[in-house]
Every structure is written in structure tokens, then in C-alpha cells.
C-alpha positions as protocol buffer text, in pm:
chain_id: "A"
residue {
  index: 1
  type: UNK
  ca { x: 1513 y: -2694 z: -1811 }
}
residue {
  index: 2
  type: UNK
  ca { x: 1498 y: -2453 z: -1501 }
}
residue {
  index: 3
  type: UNK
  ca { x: 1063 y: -2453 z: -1557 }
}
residue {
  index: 4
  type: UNK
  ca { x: 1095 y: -2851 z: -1543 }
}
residue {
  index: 5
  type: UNK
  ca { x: 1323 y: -2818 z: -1251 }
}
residue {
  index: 6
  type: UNK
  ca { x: 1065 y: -2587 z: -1080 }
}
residue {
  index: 7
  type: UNK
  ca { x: 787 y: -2814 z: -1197 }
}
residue {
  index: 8
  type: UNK
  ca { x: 906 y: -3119 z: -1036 }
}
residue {
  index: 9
  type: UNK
  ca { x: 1049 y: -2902 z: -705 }
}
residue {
  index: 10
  type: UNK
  ca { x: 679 y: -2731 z: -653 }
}
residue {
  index: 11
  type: UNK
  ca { x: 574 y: -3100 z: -644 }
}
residue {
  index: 12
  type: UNK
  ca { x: 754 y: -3259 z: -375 }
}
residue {
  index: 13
  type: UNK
  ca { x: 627 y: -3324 z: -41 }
}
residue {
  index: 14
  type: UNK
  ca { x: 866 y: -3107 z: 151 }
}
residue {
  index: 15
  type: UNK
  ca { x: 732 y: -2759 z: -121 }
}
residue {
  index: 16
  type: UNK
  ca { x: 351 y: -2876 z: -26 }
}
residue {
  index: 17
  type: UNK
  ca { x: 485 y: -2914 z: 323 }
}
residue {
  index: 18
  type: UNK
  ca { x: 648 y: -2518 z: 279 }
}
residue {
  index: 19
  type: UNK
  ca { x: 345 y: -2365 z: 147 }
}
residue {
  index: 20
  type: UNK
  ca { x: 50 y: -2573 z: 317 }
}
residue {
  index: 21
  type: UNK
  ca { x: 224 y: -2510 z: 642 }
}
residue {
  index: 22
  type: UNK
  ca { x: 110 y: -2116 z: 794 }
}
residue {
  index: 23
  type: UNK
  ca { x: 434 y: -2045 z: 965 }
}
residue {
  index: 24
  type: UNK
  ca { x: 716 y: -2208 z: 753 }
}
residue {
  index: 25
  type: UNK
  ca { x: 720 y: -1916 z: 518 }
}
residue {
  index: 26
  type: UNK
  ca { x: 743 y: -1576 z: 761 }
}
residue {
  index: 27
  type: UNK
  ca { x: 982 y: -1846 z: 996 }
}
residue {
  index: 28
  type: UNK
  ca { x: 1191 y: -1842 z: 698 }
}
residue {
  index: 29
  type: UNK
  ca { x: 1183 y: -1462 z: 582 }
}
residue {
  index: 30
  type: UNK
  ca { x: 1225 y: -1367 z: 958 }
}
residue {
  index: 31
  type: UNK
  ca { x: 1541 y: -1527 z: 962 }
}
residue {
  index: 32
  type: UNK
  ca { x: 1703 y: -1402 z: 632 }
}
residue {
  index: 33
  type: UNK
  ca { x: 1656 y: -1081 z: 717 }
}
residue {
  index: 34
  type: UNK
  ca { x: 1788 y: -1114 z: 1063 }
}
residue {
  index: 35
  type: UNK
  ca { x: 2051 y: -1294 z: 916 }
}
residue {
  index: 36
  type: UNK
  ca { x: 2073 y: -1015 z: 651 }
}
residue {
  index: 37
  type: UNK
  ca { x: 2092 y: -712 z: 850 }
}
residue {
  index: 38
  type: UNK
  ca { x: 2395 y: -871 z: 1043 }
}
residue {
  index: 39
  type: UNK
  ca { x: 2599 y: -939 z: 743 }
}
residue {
  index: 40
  type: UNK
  ca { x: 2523 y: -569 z: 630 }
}
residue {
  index: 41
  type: UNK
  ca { x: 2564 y: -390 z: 971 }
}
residue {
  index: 42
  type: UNK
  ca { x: 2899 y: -588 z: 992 }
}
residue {
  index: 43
  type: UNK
  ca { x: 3026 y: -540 z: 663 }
}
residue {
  index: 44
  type: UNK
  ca { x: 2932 y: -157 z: 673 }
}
residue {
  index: 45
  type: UNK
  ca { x: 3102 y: -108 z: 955 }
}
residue {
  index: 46
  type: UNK
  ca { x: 3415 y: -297 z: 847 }
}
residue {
  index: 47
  type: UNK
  ca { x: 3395 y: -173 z: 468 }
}
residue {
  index: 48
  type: UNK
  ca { x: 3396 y: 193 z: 588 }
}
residue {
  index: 49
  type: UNK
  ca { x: 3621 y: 182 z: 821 }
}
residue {
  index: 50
  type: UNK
  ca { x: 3858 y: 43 z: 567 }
}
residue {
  index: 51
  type: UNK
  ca { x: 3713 y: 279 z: 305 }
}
residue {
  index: 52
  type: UNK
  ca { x: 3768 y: 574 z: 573 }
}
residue {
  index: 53
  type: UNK
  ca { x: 4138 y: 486 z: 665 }
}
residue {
  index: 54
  type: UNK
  ca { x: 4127 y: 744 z: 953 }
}
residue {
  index: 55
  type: UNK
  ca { x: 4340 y: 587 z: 1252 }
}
residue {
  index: 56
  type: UNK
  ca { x: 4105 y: 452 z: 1547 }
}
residue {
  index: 57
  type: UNK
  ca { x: 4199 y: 337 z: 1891 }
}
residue {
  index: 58
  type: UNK
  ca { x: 4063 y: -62 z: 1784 }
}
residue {
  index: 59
  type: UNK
  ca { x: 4267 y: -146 z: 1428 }
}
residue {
  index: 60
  type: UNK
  ca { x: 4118 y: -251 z: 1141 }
}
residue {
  index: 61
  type: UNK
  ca { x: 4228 y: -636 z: 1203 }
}
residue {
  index: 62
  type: UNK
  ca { x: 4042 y: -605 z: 1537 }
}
residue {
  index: 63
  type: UNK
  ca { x: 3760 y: -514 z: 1365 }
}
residue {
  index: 64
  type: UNK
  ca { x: 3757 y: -794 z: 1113 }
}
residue {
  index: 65
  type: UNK
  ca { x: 3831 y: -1034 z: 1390 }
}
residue {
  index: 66
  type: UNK
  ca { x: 3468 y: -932 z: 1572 }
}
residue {
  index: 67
  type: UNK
  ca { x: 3251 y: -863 z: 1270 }
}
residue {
  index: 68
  type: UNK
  ca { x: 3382 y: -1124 z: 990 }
}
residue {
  index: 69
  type: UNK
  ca { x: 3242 y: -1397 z: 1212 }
}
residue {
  index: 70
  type: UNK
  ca { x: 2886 y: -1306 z: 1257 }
}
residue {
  index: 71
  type: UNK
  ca { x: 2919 y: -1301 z: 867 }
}
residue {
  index: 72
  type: UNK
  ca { x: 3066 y: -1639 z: 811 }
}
residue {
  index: 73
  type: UNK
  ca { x: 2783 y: -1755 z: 1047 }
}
residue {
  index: 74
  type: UNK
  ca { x: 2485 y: -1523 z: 904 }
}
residue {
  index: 75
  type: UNK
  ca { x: 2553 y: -1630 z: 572 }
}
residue {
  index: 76
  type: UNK
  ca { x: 2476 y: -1985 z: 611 }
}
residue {
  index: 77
  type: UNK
  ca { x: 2173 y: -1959 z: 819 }
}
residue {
  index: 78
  type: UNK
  ca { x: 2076 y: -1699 z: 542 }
}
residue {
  index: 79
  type: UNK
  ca { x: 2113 y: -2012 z: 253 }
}
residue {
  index: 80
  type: UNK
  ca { x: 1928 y: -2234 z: 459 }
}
residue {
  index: 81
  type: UNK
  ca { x: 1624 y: -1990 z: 513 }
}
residue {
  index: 82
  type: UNK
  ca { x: 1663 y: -1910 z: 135 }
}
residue {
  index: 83
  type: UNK
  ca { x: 1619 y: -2288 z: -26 }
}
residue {
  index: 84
  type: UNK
  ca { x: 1346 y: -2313 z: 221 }
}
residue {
  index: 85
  type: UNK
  ca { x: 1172 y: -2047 z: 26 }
}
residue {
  index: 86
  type: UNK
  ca { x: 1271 y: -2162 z: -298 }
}
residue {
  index: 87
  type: UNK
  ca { x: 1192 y: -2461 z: -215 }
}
residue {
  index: 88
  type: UNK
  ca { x: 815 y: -2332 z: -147 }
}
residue {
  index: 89
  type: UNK
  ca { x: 778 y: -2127 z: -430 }
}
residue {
  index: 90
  type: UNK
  ca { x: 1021 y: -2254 z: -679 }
}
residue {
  index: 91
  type: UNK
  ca { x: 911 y: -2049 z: -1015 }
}
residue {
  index: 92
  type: UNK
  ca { x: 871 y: -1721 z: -811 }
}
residue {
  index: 93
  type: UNK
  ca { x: 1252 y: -1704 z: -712 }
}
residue {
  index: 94
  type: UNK
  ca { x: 1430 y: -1983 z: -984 }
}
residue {
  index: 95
  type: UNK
  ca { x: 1306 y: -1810 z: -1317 }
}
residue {
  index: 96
  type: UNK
  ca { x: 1303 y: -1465 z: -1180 }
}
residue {
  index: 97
  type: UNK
  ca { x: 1617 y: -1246 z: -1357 }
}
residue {
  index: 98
  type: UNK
  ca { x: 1620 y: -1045 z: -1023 }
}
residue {
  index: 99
  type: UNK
  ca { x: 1724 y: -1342 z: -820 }
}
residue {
  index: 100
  type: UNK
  ca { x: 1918 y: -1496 z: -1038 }
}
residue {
  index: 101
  type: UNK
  ca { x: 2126 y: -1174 z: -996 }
}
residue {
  index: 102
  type: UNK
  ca { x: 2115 y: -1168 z: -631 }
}
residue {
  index: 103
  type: UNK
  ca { x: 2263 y: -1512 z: -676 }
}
residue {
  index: 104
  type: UNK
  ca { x: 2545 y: -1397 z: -898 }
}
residue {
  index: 105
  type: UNK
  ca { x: 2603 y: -1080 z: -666 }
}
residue {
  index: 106
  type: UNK
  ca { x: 2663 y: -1307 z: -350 }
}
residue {
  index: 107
  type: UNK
  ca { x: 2918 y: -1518 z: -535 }
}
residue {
  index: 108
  type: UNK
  ca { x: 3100 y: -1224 z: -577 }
}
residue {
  index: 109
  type: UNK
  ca { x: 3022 y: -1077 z: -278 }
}
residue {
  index: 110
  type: UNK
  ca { x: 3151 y: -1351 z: -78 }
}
residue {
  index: 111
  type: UNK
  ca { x: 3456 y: -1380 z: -313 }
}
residue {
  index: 112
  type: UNK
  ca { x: 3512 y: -990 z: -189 }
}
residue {
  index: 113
  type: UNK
  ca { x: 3460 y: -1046 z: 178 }
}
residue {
  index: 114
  type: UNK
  ca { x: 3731 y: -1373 z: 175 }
}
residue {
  index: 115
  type: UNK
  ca { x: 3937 y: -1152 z: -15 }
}
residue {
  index: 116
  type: UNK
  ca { x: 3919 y: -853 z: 244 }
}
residue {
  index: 117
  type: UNK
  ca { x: 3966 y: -1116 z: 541 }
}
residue {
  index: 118
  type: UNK
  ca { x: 4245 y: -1183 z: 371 }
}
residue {
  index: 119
  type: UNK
  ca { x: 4457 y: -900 z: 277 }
}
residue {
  index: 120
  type: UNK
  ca { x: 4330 y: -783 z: 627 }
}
residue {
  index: 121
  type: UNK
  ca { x: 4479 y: -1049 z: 805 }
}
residue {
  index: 122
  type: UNK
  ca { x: 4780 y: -1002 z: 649 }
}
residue {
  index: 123
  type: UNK
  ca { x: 4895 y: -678 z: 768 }
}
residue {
  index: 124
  type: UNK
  ca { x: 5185 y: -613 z: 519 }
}
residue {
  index: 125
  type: UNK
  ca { x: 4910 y: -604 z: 226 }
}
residue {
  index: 126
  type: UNK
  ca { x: 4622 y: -431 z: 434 }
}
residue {
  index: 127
  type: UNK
  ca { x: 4817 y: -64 z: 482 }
}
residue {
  index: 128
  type: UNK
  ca { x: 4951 y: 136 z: 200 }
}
residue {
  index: 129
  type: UNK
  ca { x: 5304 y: 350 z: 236 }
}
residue {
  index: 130
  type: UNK
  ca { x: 5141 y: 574 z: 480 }
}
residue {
  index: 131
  type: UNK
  ca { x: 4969 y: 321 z: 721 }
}
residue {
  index: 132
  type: UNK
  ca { x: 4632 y: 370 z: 624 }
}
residue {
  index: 133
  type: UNK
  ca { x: 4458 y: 100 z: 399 }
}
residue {
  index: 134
  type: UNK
  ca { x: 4604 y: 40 z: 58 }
}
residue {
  index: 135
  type: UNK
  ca { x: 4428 y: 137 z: -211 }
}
residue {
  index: 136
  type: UNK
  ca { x: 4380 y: -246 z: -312 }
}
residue {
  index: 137
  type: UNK
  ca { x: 4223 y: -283 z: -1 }
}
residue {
  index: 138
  type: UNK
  ca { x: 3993 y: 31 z: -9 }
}
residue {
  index: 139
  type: UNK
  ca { x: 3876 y: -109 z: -356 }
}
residue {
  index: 140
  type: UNK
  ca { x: 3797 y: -402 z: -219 }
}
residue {
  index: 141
  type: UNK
  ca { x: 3594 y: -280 z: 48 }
}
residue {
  index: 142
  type: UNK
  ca { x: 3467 y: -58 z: -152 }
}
residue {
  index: 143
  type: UNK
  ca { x: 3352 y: -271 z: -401 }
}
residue {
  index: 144
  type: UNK
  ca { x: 3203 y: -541 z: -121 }
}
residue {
  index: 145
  type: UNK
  ca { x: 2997 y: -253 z: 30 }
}
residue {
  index: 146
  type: UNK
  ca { x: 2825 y: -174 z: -284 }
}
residue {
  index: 147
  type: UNK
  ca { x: 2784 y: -536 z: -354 }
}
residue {
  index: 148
  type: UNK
  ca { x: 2624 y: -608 z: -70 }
}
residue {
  index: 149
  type: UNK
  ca { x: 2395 y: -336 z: -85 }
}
residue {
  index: 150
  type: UNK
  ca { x: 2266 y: -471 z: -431 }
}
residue {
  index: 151
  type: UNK
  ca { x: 2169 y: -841 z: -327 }
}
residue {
  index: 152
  type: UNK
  ca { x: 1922 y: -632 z: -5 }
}
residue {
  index: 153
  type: UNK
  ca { x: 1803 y: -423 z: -304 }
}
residue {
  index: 154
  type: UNK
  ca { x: 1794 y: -735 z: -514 }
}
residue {
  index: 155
  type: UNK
  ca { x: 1581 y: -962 z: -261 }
}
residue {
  index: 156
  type: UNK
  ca { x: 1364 y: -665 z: -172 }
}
residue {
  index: 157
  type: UNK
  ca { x: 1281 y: -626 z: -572 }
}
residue {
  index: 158
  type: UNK
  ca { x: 1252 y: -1018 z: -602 }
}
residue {
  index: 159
  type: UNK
  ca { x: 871 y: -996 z: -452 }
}
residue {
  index: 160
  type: UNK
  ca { x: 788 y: -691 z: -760 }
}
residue {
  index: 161
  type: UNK
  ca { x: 992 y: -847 z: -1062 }
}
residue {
  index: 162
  type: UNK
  ca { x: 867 y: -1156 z: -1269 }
}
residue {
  index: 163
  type: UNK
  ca { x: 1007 y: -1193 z: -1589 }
}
């Protein structure tokens, strides 16, 4: 069903449009990996600052407030550029087991980064006993910053994997 799909998808005016069209495709890549390095330089910073727990002179919901947003923003512009792509070569990125990884790593990845905006947000479930980051938290950030780091190593391995 997913073939047919890509059959019918490689097709359509707009894919012949994608790959007839010189500049469509590196227009695209440019921006998901601008897009890309700011959700990873922002959650990096955030996830191991949370990870680190070491007090700072800007708190942890400061932080969240200034990088979270070029996230939220990134991430969308990042989708866009992405079913662009797809949309140009549907059978290189639809049937490959690599993406279709990447794809169930950002669900969870984004389910992780709502999660730490969350508990962050509320500060009551964002420190432990001591003041530093619970250990809920930590996990959390923990496991976002290793999630995140798989999809880059996913898309990067998209171009060398066909199943």
C-alpha cells in the first residue's frame, strides 16, 4: 500500500515540479538542517542543564522560556521542508526503515520536549527535595537528548540505507 502511495505521489505535478526544478531540493535540505541544528543546540543546552542540576545565575525555567520557542518554531518549518522532499522522492524516504524510524523517534521526541516544558513550567514538579531537578525530570531530559540525537543520526543515515 505504501509502494502504491509512493507510486501515485512520484506522479503528481507538484513531485515532477520538486525534482525537475534545480533549486527546490538543496532549498529544502538547507532549511531542515538549519532548522535542525536549532532544535538540537536548544535542546542540548536545555537537556543538560537539566541533566547537570548545578545551580546557575539564569534558572532552568528561564532557560526553557528562551530556547523551547525556537523549537516549537524550528520544528514546523523542519515538517514543511521534509514533505517537500518526500514529496520529491517519495520511495527514497516512505519505504526506507531508517526514516520510518526517524518518524517514530520525533513522535516521541516531541512527546518528551512537551513533557519537559511542562514539568518545567511547573516549578513544584521540576526540582527534587534538594532544589536541583527531580529525577523525573533529569530522565526526561535525559531521555529527549538522546532522542534527539537519533532522528540527526537517523536523517543523516536516510541518504545510505534502502531497504
Amino acid at each position: 500500500m505504501l509502494a502504491s502511495l509512493c507510486g501515485w505521489l512520484e506522479k503528481t505535478p507538484l513531485s515532477t515540479f520538486v525534482q525537475d526544478a534545480g533549486w527546490v531540493i538543496p532549498l529544502c535540505q538547507i532549511v531542515h538542517i538549519l532548522c535542525l541544528a536549532a532544535v538540537m543546540f536548544s535542546m542540548l543546552f536545555l537537556d543538560v542543564r537539566v541533566l547537570t542540576g548545578a545551580p546557575r545565575r539564569v534558572g532552568v525555567q528561564a532557560l526553557a522560556r528562551r530556547f523551547l520557542p525556537p523549537v516549537w518554531t524550528a520544528v514546523p518549518l523542519m515538517a514543511l521542508s521534509g514533505a517537500v522532499l518526500i514529496i520529491g522522492e517519495p520511495r527514497r524516504d516512505l519505504l526506507n526503515p531508517v526514516f520510518q524510524l526517524k518518524m517514530l523517534l520525533l513522535v516521541l521526541a516531541l512527546a518528551l520536549t512537551f513533557a519537559l516544558q511542562k514539568t518545567i513550567a511547573d516549578a513544584s514538579l521540576a526540582r527534587g527535595d534538594g532544589g536541583e531537578a527531580s529525577w523525573a525530570t533529569q530522565i526526561t531530559a535525559g531521555l529527549s537528548l538522546i532522542t534527539w540525537l537519533a532522528i540527526a543520526v537517523c536523517g543523516r543515515f536516510i541518504a545510505y540505507f534502502m531497504g
